[in-house]
N, C-alpha and C positions, 0 to 999 in steps of 0.2 A: 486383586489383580488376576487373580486365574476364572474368574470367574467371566471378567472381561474378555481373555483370552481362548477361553472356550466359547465365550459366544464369536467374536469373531473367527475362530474357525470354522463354526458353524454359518456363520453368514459368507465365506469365501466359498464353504461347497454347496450351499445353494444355487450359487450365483453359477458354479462352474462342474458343480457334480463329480469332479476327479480333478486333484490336483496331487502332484507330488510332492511327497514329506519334507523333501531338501526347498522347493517353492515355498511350501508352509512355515517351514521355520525360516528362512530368510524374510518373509512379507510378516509373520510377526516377533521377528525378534528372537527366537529364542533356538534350540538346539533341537535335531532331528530328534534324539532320545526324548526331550519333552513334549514335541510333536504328537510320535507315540504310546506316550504314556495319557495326554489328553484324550486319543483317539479311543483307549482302553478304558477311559474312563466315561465318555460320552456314551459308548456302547453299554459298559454296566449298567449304566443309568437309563438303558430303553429309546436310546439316539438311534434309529437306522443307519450306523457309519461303522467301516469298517477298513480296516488296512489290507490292501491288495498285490501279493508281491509280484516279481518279475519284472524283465525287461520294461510292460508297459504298464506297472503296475499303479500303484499310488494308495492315496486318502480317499474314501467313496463315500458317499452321501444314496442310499437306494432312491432310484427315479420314482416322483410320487411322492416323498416327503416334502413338504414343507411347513416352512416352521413360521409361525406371527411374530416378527420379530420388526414390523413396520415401525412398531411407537417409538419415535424419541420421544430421550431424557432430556429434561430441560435446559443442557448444557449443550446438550447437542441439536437443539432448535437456536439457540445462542450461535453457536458455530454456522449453521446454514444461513443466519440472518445477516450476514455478515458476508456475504457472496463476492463481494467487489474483490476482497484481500487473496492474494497469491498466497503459497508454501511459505515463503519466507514473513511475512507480516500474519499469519494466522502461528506461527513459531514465537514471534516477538510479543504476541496478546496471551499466548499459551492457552490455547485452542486448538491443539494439531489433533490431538490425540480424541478430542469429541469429534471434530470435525472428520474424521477420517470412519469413527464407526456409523454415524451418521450417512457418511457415505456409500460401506458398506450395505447400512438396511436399507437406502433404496438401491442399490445393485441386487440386493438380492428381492428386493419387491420385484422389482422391474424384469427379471430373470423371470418371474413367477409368470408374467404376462408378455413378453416380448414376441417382438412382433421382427423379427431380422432385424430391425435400424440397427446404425453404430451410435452408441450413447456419444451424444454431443461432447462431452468432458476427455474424451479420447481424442476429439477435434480440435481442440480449443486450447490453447495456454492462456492465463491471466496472467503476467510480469509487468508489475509496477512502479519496477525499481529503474531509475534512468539509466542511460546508457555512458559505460565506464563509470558507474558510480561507485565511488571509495568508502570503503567499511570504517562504518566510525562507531564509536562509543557512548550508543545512546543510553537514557532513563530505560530503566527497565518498564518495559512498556506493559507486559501483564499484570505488576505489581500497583503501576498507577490505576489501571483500566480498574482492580478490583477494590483501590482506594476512592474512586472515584463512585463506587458502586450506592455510598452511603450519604455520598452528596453532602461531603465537607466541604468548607472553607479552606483553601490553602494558603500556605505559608510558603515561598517558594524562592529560590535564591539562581538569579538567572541572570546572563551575559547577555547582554543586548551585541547587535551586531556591530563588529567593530570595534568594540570595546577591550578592556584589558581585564577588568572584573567585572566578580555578578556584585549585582546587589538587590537586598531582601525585598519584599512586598507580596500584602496578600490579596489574593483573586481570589474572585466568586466564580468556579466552572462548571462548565456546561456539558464538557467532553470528549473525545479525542478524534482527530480526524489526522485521516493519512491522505496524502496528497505527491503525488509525484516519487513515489518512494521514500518519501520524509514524514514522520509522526509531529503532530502538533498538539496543542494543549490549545482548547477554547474558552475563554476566560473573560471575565466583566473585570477591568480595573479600572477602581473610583468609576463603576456605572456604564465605563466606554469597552465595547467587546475587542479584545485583540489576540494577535496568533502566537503563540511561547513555541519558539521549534523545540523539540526535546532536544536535539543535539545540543542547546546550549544550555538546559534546563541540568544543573550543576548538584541544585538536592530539593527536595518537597518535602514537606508534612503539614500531615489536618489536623487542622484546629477543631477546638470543641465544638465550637460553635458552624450550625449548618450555613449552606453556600447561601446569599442574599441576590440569586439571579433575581434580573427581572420577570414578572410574572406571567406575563405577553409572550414571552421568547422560551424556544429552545436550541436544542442544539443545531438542527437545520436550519433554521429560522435566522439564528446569530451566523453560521456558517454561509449562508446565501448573504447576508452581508459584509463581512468580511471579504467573501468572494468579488461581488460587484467593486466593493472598495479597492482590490487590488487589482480585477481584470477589466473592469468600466471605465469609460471614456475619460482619458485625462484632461487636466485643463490646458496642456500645452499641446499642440496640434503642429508636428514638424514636418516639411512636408522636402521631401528626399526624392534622386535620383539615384535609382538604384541599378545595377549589371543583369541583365535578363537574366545569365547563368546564375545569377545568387538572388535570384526570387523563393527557389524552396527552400532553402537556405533560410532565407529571413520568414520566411513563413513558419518554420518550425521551434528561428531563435525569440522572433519578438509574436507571434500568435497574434490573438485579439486585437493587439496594438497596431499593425498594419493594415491599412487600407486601400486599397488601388484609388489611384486619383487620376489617369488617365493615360495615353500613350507616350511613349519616349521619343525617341529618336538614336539610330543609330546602336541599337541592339540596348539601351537603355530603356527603363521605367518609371512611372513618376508613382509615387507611394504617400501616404501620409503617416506618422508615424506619433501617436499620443503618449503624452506623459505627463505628469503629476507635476513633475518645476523642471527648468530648463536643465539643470546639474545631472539630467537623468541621460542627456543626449552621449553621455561617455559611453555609456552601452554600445553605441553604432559604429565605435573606434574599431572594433573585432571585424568589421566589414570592410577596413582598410583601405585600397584603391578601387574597390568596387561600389562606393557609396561615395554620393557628393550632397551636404544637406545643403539646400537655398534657401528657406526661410522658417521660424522668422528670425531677423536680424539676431535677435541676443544667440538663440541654438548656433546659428555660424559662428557668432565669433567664439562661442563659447569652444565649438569643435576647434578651431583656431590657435585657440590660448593650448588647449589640451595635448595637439599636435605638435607645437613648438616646443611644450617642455619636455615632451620627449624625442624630437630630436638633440635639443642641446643635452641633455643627459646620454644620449646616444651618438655624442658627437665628439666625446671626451671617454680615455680610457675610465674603466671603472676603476675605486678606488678599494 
């Protein structure tokens, strides 16, 4: 651990030539006195650093040193390959901690050669996670990521949606994708790939026996299917009037699934709206007096039936 923690100080004051003790110990954790005592000890060791007191004093690294300190470790090439994941999902795989010195050595490469830019990563947030979205109690996600690493079979006891319990069955997987702020489990069951949210994923364990994925596929390969299957053309084609004001609106709620199908009338739009089977048009209820569905016939009446039982349960005190 101190060994770590020396080199990341050393790769802070490359990057930045002077920082201060109290910076140093809050960006790694530990106490101005250990600070200190690191700094005395890079220096016995023939470190060009030195503690510099005073008003404007600090941590110094003498101009001219530099140190090779580009190579990542393999855990820290692991972490960078992983780019898409925010703070929070590189915390939930337990990669913070490579991923961060990793970062480090190229800050301090890039220090070595810079040219004035502002490092793009000072620009840019990546937040994955939706918006208002509630903290729940998922599969410890770095423990599967590293059970998954050996390419078991699992054994897996999981609540399907909707449901009241899980129940047991084992997958061949493939591996984990994160999606919209939600972790997923990719998985062959009896042959057919499908998606286990963690959230609902209740316990796992590997079996002796390795995973019998199919031999054609991986994990992108199964995941661009499953994708198509869930954001591709359904077989139900509904085709809606929708309120101009609640176009971005439906563009944000149903995506992919909307389609412009031509002009409205009267500050209205004509939309078409795909789905998998009619039962799916309750979705559109959220759009309330601003959507009117005209065909086909079953989607209407269906919104129809949907509409009425919630007026009459809305039409009588609750009980």
């Amino acid at each position: 651990m101190k060994a770590a923690r020396l080199l990341s100080l050393l790769l802070v004051l490359q990057t930045r030539q002077r920082v201060t003790s109290v910076e140093l110990a809050e960006r790694l954790e530990v106490s101005v006195r250990t600070i200190l005592r690191d700094v005395e000890a890079l220096s016995a060791a023939g470190v060009p650093v030195y503690a510099e007191r005073g008003r404007h004093g600090g941590i110094v690294l003498l101009p001219g040193a530099r140190l090779n300190a580009s190579h990542l470790e393999p855990a820290e090439m692991d972490s960078l390959s992983l780019a898409g994941l925010d703070s929070a999902q590189r915390a939930q795989l337990g990669i913070t901690a490579a991923h961060d010195m990793a970062i480090r050595k190229i800050a301090a490469r890039r220090a070595a050669n810079a040219v004035g830019d502002t490092n793009l990563a000072e620009l840019v947030i990546v937040d994955n996670s939706g918006w208002l979205a509630a903290e729940t109690r998922d599969t410890d996600v770095a423990d599967l990521a590293l059970t998954l690493r050996s390419r078991p079979r699992l054994r897996i006891h999981y609540r399907r949606s909707g449901a009241e319990h899980a129940t047991s069955r084992d997958v061949d997987p493939y591996g984990l994708v994160s999606k919209s702020g939600r972790w997923y489990l990719v998985a062959d069951d009896d042959g057919t790939a499908k998606l286990f949210n963690l959230e609902r994923l209740e316990h796992y364990e590997a079996l002796l026996e390795p995973a019998a994925t199919r031999p054609d596929q991986d994990l992108r390969s199964v995941w661009a299917e499953l994708k198509h299957r869930s954001e591709g053309p359904g077989e139900v084609e509904v085709t809606v009037r929708l309120r101009g004001t609640r176009v971005d609106l439906a563009r944000r709620i149903l995506g992919s699934r909307l389609r412009e199908a031509g002009p409205g009338e009267d500050g209205w739009q004509l939309f078409t709206v795909s789905y998998s089977e009619v039962e799916s048009v309750r979705q559109l209820l959220q759009f309330g007096d601003h959507i009117e569905v005209l065909a086909p016939a079953g989607a209407r009446q269906r919104i129809v039936e949907l509409a009425t039982d919630l007026i009459n349960r809305h039409n009588t005190p609750p009980v």
